[in-house]
C-alpha positions, 0 to 999 in steps of 0.5 A, spaced: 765 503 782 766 511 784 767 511 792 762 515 795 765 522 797 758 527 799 762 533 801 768 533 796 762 532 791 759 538 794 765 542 793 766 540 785 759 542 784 760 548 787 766 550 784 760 548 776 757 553 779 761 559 780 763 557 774 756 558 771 754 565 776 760 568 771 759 566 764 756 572 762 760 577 765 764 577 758 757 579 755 758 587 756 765 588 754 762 587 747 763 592 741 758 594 737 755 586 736 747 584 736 746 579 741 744 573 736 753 574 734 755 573 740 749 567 742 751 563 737 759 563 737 759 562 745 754 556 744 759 553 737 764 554 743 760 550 749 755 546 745 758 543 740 765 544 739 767 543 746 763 537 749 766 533 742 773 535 744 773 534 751 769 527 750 775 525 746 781 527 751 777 524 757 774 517 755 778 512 752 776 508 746 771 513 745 769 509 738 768 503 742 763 507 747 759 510 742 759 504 737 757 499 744 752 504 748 745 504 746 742 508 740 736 510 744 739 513 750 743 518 744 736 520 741 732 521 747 739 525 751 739 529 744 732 531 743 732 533 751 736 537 750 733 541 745 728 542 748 733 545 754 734 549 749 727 552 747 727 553 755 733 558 755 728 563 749 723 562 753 728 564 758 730 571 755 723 572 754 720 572 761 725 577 762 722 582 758 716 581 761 718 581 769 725 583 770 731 579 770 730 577 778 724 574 778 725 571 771 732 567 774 728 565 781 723 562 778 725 559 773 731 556 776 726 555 782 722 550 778 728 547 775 731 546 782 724 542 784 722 538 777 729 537 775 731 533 781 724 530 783 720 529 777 723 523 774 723 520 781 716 521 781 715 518 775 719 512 776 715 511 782 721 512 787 719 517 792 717 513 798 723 508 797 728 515 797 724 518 803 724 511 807 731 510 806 738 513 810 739 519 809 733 520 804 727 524 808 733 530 808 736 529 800 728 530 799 727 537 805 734 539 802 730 541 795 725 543 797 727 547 801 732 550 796 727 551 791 723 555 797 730 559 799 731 561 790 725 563 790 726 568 797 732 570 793 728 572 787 724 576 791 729 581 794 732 581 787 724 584 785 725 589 791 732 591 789 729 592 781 723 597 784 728 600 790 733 602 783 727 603 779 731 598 773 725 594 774 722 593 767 716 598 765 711 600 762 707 596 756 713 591 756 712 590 764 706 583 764 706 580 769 700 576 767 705 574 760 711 574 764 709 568 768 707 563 764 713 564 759 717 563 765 714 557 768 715 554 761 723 556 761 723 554 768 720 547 766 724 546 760 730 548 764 729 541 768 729 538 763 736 539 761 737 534 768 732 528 764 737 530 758 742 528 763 739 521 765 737 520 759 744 519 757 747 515 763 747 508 760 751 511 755 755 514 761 756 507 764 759 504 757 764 509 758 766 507 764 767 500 764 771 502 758 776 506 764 773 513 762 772 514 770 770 520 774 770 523 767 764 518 765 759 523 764 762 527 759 760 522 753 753 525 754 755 532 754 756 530 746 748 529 745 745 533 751 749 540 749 749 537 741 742 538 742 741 545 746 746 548 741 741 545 735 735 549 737 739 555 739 742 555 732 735 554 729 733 561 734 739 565 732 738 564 724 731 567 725 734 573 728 739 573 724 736 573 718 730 578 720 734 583 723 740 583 717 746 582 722 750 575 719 755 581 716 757 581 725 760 576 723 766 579 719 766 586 721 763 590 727 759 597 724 765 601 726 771 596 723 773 595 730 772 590 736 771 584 732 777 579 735 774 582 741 768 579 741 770 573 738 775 573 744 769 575 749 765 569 746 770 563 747 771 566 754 764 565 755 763 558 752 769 555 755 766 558 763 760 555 761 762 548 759 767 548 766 761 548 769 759 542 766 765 540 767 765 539 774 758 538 774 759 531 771 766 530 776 761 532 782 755 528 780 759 521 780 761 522 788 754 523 791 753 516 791 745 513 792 742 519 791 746 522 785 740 525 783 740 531 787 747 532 783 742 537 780 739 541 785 746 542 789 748 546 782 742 550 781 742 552 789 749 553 790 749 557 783 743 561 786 748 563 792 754 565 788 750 570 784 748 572 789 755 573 794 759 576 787 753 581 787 754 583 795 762 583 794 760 588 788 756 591 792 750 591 788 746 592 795 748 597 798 743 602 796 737 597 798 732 598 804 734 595 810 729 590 810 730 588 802 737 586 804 734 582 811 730 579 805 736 577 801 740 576 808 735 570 810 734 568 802 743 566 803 741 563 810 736 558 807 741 557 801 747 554 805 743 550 810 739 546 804 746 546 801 748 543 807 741 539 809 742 535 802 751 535 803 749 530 810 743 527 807 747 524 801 752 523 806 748 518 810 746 515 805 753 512 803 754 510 810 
């Protein structure tokens, strides 16, 4: 059995998080490549190729494991996962409609609250968590965290409009953009179920000394999963806007290993997330399904520090960056409210 350790859980996932608020970064230093290249190569990368590598470093006998663990536990954590993928479409296409704060504050809001809170109302859980130590402050932690990401998004609606780089125009609907994003915001969650799913598979894993890397092993069907519906996406794409030459040659003849470089550079930021995901997730004891709500939350409060230390608020009024400053505030206190309750909960 993992030893509880709630803070140093905490910090793990934190360090997922940065991770994932700085994967795309690479996105705008490519030369002269659709978007679907890029998508495609980056999810090959951490999708697919790198959850099977990482599987076969971390978890001894890993024959053995896939051999013994349940088949029904491999299907439903991949099949999850695809419709993880459908969520990220869905995703860049409320940002279309209703701008990119909005769009990442919903739907990680609701990915925050469904993903963590759903399964256990499904299984019947709630009350038992609530009237348990330390449980009453795990559940106000992510409730609070899903208000605290949606304040966020608030602000970042206002800095859009303040810099007028708010999306105009006939493609400006917010009527369209809601439902698309509550959708995302839903199928993002159920990358979590994804997750769970797959827990047994995890368990045969460690009872084969796989340890704190347990969760890996899952990683090769929930992500195997999104990488197959993205693929699918990106063959459309491709194939309707003519671009699978990008893959041998830029239009100018320049910048292709670059890209390419830029594409395993994402990848490879967006697996170590996961990464330290799984090492966090294993230390939070009882109440480990909170993993999900930390890591939503405290993605939310990194990109929001890095665009403060690049000074992506300077130009907003006083009360938009009051908005943001108290958005921050709830921010670290559900952090903290969901680190203690998990805490107590180990005692």
């Amino acid at each position: 059995m993992i030893e509880s350790a709630p803070i140093l859980g905490t910090l793990l996932h934190a360090v997922g998080a940065a991770f994932a608020a700085l994967c795309y970064s690479p996105q705008h230093y490519l030369h002269k490549w659709s978007w679907q290249s890029y998508w495609l190569i980056q999810a090959m990368f951490c999708w697919l190729l790198i959850p099977i590598l990482y599987a076969w470093w971390t978890i001894p006998e890993l024959g053995l494991v896939l051999a013994e663990a349940p088949k029904e536990a491999m299907i439903k954590s991949y099949l999850l996962g695809a419709f993880y993928g459908v969520g990220g479409i869905a995703f860049g296409l409320s940002i279309r409609y209703i701008g990119f704060s909005l769009t990442y504050a919903i739907a990680i809001g609701v990915s925050c609250v469904m993903g963590t809170l759903l399964p256990r109302v499904m299984e019947g859980q709630i009350g038992n968590i609530l009237h348990s130590h330390g449980g009453f402050l795990v559940i106000a932690g992510v409730l609070l965290g899903g208000g605290a990401v949606f304040t966020t998004g608030i602000a970042g609606f206002r800095k859009e409009r303040e810099g007028k780089t708010q999306a105009e125009g006939a493609r400006y609907n917010f009527h369209i953009g809601l439902p698309i994003v509550l959708l995302a915001g839903f199928l993002s969650a159920v990358f979590n179920f994804s997750l769970e799913a797959g827990q047994p598979i995890a368990e045969v894993a460690y009872a084969h000394g796989a340890g704190n890397f347990k969760q890996g092993v899952i990683y090769m069907f929930s992500h195997t999963g999104a990488f197959t519906t993205s693929l699918i996406y990106v063959i459309y794409l491709a194939t309707k806007n003519k671009t699978w030459h990008e893959f041998r040659s830029t239009p100018d003849g320049k910048g292709l290993i670059r890209n390419y470089s830029l594409a395993l550079i994402t990848g490879m930021l967006w697996y170590l997330q996961f990464l330290y995901y799984g090492l966090g997730h294993v230390r939070l004891g009882i109440f480990e399904f909170s993993s999900w709500a930390i890591h939503m939350i405290i993605l939310i409060l990194m990109s929001c520090g890095f665009g403060v230390l690049i000074g992506e608020w300077k130009g907003c009024s006083r009360k938009t960056q009051a908005i943001l400053a108290g958005s921050i505030f709830l921010l670290l206190a559900s952090v903290g409210i969901l680190t203690y309750g998990n805490y107590l909960g180990g005692q």
